[in-house]
C-alpha positions as CSV (number, residue, x, y, z in Angstrom):
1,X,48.8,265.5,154.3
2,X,48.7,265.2,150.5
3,X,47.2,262.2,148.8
4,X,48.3,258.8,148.7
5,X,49.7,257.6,145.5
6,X,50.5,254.0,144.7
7,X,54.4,254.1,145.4
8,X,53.4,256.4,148.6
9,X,52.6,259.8,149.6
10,X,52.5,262.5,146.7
11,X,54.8,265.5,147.2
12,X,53.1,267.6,145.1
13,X,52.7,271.2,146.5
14,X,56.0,270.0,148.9
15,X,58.9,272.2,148.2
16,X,61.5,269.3,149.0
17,X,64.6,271.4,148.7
18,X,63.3,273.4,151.7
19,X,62.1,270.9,153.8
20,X,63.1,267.7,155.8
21,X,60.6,265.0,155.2
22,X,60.4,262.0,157.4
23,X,57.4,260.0,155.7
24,X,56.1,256.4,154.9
25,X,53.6,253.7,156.0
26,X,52.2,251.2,158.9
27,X,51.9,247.8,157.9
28,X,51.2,244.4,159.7
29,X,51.4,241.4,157.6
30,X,52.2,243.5,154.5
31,X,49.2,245.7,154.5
32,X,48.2,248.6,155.5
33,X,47.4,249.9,159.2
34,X,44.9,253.0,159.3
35,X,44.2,254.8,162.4
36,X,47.7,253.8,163.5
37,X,49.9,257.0,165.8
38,X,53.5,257.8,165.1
39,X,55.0,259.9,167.4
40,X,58.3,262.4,166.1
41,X,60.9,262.0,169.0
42,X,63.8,263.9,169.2
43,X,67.3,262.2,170.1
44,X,66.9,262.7,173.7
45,X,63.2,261.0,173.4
46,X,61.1,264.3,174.2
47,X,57.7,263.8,172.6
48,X,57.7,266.5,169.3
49,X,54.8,265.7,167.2
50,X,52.4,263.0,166.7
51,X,50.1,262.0,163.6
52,X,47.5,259.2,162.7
53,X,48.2,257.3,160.2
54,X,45.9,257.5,157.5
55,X,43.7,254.8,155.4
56,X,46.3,253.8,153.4
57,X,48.6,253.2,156.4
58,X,50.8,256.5,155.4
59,X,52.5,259.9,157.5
60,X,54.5,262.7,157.3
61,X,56.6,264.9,159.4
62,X,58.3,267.8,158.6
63,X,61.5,267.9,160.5
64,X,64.3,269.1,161.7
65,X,68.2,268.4,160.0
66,X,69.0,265.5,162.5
67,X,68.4,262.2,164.1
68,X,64.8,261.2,165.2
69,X,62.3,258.3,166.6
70,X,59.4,257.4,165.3
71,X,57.7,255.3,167.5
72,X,54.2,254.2,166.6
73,X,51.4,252.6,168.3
74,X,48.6,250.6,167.2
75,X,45.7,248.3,168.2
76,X,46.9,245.1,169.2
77,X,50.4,245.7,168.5
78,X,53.8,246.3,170.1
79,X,54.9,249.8,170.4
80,X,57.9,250.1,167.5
81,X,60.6,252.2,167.4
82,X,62.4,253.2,164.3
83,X,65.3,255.3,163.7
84,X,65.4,258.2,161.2
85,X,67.4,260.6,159.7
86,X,66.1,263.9,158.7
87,X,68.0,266.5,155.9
88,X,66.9,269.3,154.2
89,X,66.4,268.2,150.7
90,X,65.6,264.7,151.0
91,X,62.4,262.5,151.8
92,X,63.4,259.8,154.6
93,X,61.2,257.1,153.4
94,X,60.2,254.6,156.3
95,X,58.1,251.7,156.3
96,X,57.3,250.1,159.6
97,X,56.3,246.5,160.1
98,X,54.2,245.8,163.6
């Protein structure tokens, strides 16, 4: 993961015309969660890939062209599921509120 930057993750050293980037940030009352999980689900809900978030409440998949779930789980929080489209060429920017 690269470095958090204040308007989220840098994609510096991401070639984003190759890749499908599903990224963005856990928050709960407007700040950040750390140490959060999102899990990449694919449209049938099969369990792909799963990352913790990091101090600044931010992930990143590289995906697959289609639709996906990202459901995350955190301490003493509902699991949330969010919807997602991934492209080539584009950065899906998500945040999620627990």
């Amino acid at each position: 993961m690269c470095g958090a930057t204040a308007g989220g993750l840098s994609l510096d050293g991401v070639d984003v015309a190759k890749e499908a980037v599903v990224q963005g940030q856990v928050v709960r009352d407007g700040e950040p969660v750390p140490n959060a999980y999102v899990r990449l689900l694919d449209r049938t809900g099969e369990f792909t890939a799963e990352v913790p978030t990091s101090a600044t409440g931010h992930f990143r998949f590289f995906a697959a062209n289609g639709e996906w779930t990202l459901r995350t789980l955190a301490p003493r929080a509902e699991t949330v599921d969010r919807r997602v489209s991934a492209a080539v060429g584009t950065v899906s920017e998500v945040t999620i509120a627990l």
